[in-house]
N, C-alpha and C positions, 0 to 999 in steps of 0.2 A: 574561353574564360568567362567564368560569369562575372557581372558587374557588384560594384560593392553594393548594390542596394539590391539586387536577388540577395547575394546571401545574407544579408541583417535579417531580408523575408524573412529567408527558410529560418534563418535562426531562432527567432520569433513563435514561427508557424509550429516547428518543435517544441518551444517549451511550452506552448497554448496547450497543444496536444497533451503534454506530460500531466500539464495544471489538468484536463480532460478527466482523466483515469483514474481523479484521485476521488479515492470512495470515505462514506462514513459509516460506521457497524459500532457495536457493543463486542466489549471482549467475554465468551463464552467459561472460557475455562482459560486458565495459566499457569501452569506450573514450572514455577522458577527454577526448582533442584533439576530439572529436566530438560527444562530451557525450551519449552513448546507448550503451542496451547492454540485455540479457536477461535475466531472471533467472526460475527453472524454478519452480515451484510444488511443493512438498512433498506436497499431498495430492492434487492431480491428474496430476505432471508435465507441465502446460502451460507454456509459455514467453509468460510479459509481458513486453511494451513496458517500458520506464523511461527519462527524457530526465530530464539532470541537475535542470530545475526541479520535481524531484519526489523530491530526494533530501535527507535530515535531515543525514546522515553521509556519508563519503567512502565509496565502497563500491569493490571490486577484486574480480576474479574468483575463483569457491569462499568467499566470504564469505557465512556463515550471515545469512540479514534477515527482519525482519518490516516486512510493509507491508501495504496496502489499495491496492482496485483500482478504476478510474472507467472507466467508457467513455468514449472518445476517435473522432473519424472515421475511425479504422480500427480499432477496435476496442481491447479492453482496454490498460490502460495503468496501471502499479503509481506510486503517488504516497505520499506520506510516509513513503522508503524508510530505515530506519536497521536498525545493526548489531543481533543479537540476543544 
């Protein structure tokens, strides 16, 4: 059984990690009627996936965001997108 102060670590050590991942990009394109849209990556200029159920905040195109990314069956896909 681990002690109480390993798991506060890990507990910790997780959500550092999570803080880690979280990226900042420009939103590309957004279309609301459709509920998807682009947004470019800052330090790679990549363009991820985003589908409205992965959005904190309204987002519109040239809007500064931070978010985190999940693989999805076609590949990345940005998920708890709000404004920065």
């Amino acid at each position: 059984m681990k002690s109480l102060k390993q798991f506060i670590t890990n507990i910790f050590r997780t959500k550092k990690e999570a803080v880690k991942n979280v990226e900042q990009g420009n939103v590309k394109f957004f279309n609301n009627t459709k509920g998807f849209g682009f947004i470019t990556t800052a330090s790679t200029k990549e363009d991820v996936f985003v589908h409205k159920s992965g959005l904190v905040d309204r987002i519109r195109k040239e809007d500064k965001v931070l978010f985190e990314t999940e693989n999805s069956q076609k590949g990345l896909q940005a998920i708890n997108v709000r404004l920065a």
